[in-house]
LOZA-683271 format. One line per 8 residues: number of its first residue (from 1); their letters; for each residue x, y, z of N, C-alpha, C. Coordinates in pm, whole numbers, plus 32768, in hexadecimal, padded with zeros to 4 digits. Example, Ala and Ser with C-alpha at 12.3 -4.5 7.8 and 13.67 -1.06 7.14 Angstrom:
<nodes>
1	AS	8527,7DC7,830C,84CE,7E3E,830C,8528,7EB6,830C  8505,7F1F,82C4,8557,7F96,82CA,850A,8003,8313
</nodes>
This chain:
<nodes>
1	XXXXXXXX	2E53,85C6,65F4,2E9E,8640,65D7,2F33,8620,65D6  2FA3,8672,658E,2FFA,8637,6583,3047,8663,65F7  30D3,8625,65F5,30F8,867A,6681,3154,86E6,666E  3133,8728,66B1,314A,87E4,66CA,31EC,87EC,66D6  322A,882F,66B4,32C6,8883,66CE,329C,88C3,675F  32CE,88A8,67AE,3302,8934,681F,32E7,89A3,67EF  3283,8A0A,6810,32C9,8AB4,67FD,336F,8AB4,67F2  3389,8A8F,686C,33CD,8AD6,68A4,3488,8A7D,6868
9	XXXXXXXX	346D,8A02,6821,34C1,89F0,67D1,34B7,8A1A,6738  3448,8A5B,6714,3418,8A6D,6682,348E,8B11,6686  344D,8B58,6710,348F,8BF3,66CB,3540,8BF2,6714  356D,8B49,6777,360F,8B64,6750,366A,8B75,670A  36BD,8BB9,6747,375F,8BB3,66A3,37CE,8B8D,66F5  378D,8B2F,6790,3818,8AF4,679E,383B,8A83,6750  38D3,8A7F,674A,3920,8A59,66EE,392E,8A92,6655  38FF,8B26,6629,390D,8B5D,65B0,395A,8BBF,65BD
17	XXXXXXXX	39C4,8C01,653D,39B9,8C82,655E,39BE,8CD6,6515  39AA,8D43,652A,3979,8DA3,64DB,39A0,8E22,64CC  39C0,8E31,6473,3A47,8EC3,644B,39CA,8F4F,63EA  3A06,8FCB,6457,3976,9004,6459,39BE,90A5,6420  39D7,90B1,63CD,3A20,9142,6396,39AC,91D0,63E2  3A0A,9230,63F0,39A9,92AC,6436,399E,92B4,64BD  39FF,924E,650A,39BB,920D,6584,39E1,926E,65DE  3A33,92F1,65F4,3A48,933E,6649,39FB,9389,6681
25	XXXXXXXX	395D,93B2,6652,3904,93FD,6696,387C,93EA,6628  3832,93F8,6661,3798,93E2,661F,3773,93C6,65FA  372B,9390,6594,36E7,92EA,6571,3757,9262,6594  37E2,929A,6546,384E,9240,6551,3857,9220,65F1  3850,9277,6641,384F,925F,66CA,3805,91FC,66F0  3787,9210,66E4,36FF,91FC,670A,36F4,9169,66FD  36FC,9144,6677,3713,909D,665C,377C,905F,6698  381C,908F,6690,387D,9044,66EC,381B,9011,6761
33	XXXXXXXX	37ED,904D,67B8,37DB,9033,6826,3754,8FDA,6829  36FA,8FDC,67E1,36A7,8F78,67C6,36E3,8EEE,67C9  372D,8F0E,675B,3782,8E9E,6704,37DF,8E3C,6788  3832,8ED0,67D2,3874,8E3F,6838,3827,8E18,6881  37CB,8E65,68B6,372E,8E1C,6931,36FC,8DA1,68FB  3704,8DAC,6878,36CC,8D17,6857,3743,8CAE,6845  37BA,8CC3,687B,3822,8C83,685C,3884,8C8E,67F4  3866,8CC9,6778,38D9,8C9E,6700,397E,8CF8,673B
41	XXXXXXXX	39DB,8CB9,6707,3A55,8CDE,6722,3A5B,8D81,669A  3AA7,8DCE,66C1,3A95,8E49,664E,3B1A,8E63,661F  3AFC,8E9E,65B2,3B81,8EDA,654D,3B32,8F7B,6554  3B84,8FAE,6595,3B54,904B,6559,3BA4,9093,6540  3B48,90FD,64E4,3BBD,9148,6467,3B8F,91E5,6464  3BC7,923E,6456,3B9F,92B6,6474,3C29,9334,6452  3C14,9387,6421,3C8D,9400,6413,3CE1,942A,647F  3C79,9449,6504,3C6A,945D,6560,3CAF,9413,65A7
49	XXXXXXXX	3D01,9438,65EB,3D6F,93BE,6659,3D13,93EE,66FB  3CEE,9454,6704,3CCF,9440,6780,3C73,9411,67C0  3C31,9442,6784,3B8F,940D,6754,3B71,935A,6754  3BD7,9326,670C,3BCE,92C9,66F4,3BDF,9276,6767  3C55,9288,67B5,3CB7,925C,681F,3C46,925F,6871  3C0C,92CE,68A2,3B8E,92E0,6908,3B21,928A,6901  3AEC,927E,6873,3A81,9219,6879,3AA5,9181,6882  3B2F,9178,6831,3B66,90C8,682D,3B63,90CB,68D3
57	XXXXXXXX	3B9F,9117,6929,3BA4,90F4,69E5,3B21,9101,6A01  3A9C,912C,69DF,3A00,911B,69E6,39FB,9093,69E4  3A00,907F,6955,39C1,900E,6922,3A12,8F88,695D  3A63,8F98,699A,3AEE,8F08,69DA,3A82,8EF7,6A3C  3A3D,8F69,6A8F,39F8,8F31,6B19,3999,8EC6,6B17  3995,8EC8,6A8A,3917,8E34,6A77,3951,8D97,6A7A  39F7,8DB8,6A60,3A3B,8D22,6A8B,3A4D,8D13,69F4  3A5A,8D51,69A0,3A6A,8D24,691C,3AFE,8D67,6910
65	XXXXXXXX	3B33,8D0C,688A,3BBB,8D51,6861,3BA0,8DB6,67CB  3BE1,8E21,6846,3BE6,8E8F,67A7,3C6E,8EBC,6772  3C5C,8ED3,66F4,3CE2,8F04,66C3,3CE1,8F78,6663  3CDC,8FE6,6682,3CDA,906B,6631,3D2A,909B,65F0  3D2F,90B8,656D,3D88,90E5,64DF,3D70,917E,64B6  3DBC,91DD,64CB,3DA7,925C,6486,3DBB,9240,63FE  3D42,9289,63A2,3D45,9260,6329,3D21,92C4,62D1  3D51,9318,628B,3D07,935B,6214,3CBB,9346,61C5
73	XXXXXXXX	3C6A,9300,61A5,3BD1,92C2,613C,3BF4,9310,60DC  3C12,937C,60B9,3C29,93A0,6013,3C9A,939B,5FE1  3D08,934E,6017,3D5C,9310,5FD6,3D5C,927A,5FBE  3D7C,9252,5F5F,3D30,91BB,5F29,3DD7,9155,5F51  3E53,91B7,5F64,3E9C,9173,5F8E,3EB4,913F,6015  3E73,91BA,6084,3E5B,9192,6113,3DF9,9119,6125  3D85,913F,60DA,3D1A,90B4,60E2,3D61,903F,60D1  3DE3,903D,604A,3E03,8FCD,6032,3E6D,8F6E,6093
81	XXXXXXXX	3E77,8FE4,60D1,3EFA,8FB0,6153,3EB6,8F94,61CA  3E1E,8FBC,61EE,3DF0,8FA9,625B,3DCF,8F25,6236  3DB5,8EE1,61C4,3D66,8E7E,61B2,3DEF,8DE2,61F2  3E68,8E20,6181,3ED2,8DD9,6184,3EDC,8DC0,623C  3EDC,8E19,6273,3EF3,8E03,631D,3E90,8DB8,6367  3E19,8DB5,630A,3DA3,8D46,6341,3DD8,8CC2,6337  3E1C,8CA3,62DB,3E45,8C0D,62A8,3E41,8BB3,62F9  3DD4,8B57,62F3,3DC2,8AE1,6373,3D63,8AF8,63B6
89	XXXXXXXX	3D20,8B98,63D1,3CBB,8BA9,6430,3C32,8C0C,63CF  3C50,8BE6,6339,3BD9,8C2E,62E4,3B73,8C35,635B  3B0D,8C96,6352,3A88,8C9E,6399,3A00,8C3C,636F  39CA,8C0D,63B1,393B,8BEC,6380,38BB,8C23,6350  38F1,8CAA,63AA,386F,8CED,6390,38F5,8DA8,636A  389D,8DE0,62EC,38FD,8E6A,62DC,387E,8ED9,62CA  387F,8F3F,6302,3835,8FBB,6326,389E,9012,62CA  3856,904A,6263,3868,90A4,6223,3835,913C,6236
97	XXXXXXXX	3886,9192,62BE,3819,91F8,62F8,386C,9270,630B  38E7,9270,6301,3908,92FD,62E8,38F3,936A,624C  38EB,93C5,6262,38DD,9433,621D,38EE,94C1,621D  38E4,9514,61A9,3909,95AD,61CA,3884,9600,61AE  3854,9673,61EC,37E0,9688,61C4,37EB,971E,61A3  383C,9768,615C,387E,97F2,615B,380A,9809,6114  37D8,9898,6140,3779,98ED,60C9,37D3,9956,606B  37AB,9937,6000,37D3,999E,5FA1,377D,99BB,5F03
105	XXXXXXXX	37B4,9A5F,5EEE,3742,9A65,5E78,3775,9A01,5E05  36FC,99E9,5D99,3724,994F,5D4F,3792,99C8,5CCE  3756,9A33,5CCB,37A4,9A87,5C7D,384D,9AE1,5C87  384B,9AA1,5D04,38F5,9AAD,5D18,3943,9A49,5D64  38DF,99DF,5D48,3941,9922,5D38,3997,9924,5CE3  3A14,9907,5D1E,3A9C,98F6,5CD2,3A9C,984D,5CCF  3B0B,985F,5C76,3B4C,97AE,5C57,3B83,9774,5CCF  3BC5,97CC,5D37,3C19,97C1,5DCB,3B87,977F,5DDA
113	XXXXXXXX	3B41,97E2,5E35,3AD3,97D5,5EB7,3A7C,9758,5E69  3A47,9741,5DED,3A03,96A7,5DC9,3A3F,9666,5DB9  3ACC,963E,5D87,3B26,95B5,5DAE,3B28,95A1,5E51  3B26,9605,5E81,3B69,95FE,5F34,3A84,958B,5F51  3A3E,95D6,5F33,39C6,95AA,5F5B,39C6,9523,5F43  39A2,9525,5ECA,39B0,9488,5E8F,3A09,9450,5EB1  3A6F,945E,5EAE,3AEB,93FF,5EEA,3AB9,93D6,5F77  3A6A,940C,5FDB,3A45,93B9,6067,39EE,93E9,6063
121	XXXXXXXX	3954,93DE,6023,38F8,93BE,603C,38BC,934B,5FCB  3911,932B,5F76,38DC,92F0,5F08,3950,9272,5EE8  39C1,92BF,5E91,3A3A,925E,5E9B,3A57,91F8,5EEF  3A6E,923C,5F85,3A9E,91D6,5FDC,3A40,9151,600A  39C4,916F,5FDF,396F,90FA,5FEE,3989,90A4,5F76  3987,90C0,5F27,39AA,9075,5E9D,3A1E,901E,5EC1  3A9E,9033,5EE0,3B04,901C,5EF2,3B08,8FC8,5F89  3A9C,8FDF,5FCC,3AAA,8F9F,604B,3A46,8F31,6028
129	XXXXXXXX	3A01,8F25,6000,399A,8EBD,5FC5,39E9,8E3F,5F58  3A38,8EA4,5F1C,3A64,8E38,5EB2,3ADD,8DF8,5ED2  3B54,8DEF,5F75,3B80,8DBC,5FCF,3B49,8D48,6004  3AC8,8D9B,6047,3A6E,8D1E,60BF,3A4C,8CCB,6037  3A23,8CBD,5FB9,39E3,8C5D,5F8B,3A3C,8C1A,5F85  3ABF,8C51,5F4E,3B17,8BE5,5F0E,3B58,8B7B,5F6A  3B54,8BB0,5FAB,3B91,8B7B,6037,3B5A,8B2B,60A1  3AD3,8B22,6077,3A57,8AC4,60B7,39ED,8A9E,6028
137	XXXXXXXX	3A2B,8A94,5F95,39DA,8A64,5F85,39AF,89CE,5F8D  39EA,895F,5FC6,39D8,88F3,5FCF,3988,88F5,6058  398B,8952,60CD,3943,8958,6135,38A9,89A1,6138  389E,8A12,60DA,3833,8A53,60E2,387E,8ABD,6162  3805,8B1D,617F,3805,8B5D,61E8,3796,8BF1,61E1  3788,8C3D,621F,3750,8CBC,625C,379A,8D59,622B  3752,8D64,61D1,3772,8E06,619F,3704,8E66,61CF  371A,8EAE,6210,36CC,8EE7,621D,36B6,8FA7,621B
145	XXXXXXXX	3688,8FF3,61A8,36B7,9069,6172,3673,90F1,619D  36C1,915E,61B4,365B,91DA,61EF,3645,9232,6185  35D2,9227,6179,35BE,92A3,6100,356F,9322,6172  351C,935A,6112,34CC,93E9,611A,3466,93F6,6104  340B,9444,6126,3389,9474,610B,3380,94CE,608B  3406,9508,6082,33E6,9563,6028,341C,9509,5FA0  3453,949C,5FC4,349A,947B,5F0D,3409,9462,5EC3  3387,944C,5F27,32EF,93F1,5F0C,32A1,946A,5EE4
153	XXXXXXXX	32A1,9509,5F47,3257,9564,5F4B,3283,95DA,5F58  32CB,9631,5F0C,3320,9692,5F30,32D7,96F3,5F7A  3300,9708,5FDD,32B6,9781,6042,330D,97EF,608D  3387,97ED,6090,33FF,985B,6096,344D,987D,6018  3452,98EE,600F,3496,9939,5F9E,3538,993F,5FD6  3588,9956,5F32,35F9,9942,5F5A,3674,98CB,5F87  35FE,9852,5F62,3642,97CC,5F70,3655,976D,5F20  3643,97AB,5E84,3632,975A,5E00,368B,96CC,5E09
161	XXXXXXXX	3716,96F9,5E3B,377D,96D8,5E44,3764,9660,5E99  373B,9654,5F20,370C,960A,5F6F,3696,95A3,5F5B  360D,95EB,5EEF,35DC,958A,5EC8,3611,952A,5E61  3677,953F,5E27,367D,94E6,5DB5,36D3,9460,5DA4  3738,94B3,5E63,3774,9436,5E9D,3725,93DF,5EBB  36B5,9411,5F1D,3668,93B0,5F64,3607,9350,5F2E  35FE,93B8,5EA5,3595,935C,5E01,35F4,92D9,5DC4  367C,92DF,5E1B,36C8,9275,5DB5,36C5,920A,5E29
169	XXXXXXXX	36CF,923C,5E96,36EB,91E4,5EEE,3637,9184,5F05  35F1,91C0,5EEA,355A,9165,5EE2,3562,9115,5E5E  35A2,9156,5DD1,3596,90D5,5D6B,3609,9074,5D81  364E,9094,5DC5,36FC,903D,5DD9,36C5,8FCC,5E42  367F,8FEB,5EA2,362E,8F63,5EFD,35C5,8EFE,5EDF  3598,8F6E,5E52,34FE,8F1D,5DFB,356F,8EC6,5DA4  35AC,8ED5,5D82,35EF,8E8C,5D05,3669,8E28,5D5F  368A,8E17,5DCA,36D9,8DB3,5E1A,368F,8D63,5E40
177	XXXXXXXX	360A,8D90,5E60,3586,8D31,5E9C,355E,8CEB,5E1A  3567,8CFA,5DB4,3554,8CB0,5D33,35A9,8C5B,5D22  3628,8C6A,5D37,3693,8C32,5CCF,3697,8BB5,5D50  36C6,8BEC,5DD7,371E,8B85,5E10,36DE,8B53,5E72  3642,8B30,5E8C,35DB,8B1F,5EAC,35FE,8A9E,5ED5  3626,8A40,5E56,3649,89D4,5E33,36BA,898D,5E94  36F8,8A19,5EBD,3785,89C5,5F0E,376B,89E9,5F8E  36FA,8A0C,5FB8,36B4,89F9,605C,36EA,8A6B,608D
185	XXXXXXXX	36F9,8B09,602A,36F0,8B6C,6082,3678,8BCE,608F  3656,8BFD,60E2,35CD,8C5A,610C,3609,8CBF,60EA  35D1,8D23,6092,35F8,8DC0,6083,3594,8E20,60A7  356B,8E53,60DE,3522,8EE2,610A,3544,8F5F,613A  34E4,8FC0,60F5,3516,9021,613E,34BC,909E,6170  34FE,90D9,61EF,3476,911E,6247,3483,91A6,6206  342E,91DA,620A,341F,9255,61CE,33BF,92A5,6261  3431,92FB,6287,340C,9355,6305,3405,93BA,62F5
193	XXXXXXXX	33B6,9423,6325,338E,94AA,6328,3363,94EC,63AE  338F,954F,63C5,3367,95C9,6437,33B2,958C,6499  3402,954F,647D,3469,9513,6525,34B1,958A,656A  3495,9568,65B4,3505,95FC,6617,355F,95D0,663E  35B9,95BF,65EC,365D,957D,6635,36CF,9601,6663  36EE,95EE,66CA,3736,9620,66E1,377A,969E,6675  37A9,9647,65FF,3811,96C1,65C8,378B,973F,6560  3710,96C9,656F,36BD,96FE,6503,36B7,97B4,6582
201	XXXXXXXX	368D,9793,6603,366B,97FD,6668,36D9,9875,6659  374B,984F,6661,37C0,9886,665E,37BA,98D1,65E8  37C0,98BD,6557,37AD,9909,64EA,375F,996C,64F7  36CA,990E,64F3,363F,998D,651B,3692,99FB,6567  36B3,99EA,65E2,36CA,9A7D,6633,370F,9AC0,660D  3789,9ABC,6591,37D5,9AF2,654B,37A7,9B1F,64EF  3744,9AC0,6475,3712,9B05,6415,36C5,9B64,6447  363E,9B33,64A3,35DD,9B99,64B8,35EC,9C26,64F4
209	XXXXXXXX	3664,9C46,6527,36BC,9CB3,6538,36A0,9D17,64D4  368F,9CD3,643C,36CA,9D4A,63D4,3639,9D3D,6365  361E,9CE3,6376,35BD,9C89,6320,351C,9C7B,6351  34BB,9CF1,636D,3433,9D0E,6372,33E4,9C96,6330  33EE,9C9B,6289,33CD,9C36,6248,33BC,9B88,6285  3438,9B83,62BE,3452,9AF8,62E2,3409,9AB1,636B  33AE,9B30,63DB,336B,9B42,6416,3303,9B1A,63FA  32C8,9B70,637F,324C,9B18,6349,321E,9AC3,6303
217	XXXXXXXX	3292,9A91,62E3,32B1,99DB,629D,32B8,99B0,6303  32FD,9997,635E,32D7,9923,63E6,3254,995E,641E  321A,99A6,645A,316A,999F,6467,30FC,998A,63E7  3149,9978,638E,30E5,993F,6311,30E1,9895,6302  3165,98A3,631B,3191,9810,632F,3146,97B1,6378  314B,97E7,641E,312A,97CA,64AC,3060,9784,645E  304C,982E,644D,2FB5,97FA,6424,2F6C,979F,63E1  2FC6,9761,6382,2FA3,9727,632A,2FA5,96A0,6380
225	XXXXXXXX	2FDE,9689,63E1,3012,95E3,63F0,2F5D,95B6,6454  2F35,9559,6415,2EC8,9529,6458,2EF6,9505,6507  2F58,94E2,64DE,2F6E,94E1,659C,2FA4,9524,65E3  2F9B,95BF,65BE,2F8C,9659,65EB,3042,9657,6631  309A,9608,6615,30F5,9613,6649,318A,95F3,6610  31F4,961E,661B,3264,95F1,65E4,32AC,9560,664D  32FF,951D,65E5,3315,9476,661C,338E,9476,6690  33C4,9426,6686,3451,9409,66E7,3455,93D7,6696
233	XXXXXXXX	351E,93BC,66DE,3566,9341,6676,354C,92AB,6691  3504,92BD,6706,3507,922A,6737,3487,91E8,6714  3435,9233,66BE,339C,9216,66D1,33D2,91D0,6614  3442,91F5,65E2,3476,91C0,654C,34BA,9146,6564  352A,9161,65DD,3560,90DD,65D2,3527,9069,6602  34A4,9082,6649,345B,9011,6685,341E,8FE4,65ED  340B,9008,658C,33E2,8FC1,650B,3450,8FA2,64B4  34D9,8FC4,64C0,356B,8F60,64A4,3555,8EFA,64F8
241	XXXXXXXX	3554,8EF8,654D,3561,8E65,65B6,34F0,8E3B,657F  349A,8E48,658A,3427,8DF1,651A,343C,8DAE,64BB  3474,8E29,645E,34C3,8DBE,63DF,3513,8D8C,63C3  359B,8D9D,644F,360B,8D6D,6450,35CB,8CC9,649E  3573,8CA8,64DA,3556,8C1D,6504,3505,8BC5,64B4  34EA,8B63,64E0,34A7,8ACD,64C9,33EF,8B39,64B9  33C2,8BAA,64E5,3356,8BAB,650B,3341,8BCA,643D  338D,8BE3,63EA,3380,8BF9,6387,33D2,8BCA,62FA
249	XXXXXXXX	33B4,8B27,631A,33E6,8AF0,62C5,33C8,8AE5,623C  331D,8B10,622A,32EE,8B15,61BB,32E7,8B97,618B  3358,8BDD,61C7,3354,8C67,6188,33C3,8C88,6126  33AB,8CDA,60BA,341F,8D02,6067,342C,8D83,6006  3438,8DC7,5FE6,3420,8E12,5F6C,33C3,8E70,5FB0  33BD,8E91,6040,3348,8EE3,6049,3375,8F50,607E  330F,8FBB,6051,3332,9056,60B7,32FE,905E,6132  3318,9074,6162,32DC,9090,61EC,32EE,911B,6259
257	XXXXXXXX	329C,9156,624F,3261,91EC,6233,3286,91D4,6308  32AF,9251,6303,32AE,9255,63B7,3290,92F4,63C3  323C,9351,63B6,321B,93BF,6397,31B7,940E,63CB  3187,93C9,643E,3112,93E9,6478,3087,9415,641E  308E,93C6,63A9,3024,93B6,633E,3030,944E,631E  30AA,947D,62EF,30BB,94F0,627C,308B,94BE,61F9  30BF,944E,61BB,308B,940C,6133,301A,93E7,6110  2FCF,93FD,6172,2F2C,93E0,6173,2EC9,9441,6172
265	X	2EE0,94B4,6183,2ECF,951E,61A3,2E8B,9578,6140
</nodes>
């Protein structure tokens, strides 16, 4: 038999690091802290200054060095200045995981509210992807992208807008996993559903205030999931650290559904 990798050096990222957009609260949270437990040093990026500040002093307790950037994602000139301030310390591994998830009817989408969508849920991956390559393409490295359940299966009304980001951001990882395959980078991306993150809870109690309807979309929802339950953020980022390590080297180009088997359903 041949001889075995360590577990336990297969799923490290000491000595990597890894710049994780969204990182101020919920999934983005969720992985930071994976991410420094397993060692990698972090770049995190987020709108959010406080948010951010709070989790970068989380995530330091693991002995790793972090360095947190307030950043706007739908401006392509902030991306381009966050990148410029990396100079010397590009990432190895980049998490593409912030996003906006506003409901609105598809019949009174303005030109404002879908540039503002696309611009950070769609754009800024584009633009953050086409940085990390250039900038490691002689090294290769770890992309790794958050899509949706719904860009695959639309099941909430009112989010046209939202699926069509999240429909670009699944062909934008299929088509990097093609092209630059070649220059030793892994591209994937998780596609999560029914997570209860924090801000998702926070909305609910606001919408469901006014919104009856929206009551019986989350218990329609709930029912459908074969494993009778909605996820955490941490039960997603434990499958980033998956694909952010050695345990998935022969992986690339793939979706990877974290949904409590909604898509199966």
């Amino acid at each position: 038999m041949a001889e075995l990798k360590p577990l336990s050096r297969l799923i490290s990222l000491k000595g990597k690091r890894a710049l994780i957009t969204g990182a101020a609260a919920g999934i983005g949270e969720a992985i930071t802290y994976r991410f420094a437990e397993a060692g990698a040093d972090l770049e995190l990026v987020d709108i959010d200054r406080e948010g951010l500040e709070n989790v970068g002093m989380e995530a330091s307790k693991f002995g790793v060095k972090v360095n947190t950037h307030v950043v706007d994602l739908s401006k392509k000139k902030e991306i381009d200045a966050l990148w410029e301030k990396l100079n010397g310390r590009e990432p190895d591994i980049l998490v593409n995981n912030a996003g906006t998830y506003p409901f609105k009817d598809f019949l009174e989408v303005d030109e404002e509210f879908l540039e503002k969508v696309l611009n950070v849920n769609l754009n800024s991956v584009f633009w953050m992807c086409q940085h990390m390559i250039k900038r490691r393409l002689k090294k290769g490295g770890v992309i790794i992208n958050v899509g949706s359940i719904e860009a695959i299966l639309p099941f909430e009304e009112k989010l046209s807008h939202y699926m069509i980001s999240k429909s670009g951001v699944i062909a934008l990882t299929r088509s990097l996993a093609k092209e630059y395959g070649k220059n030793g980078f892994r591209v994937n991306v998780i596609i999560p559903g029914g997570i209860l993150t924090k801000g998702v809870k926070e909305t609910a109690k606001e919408v469901l205030k006014f919104k009856v309807e929206l009551i019986k979309s989350a218990a329609a929802f709930k029912s459908r999931l074969p494993l009778g339950r909605f996820g955490e953020p941490d039960e997603v980022a434990r499958i980033a650290l998956v694909l952010a390590s050695d345990l998935t080297t022969y992986v690339t180009g793939a979706l990877i559904p974290v949904d409590g088997g909604f898509l199966s359903a």
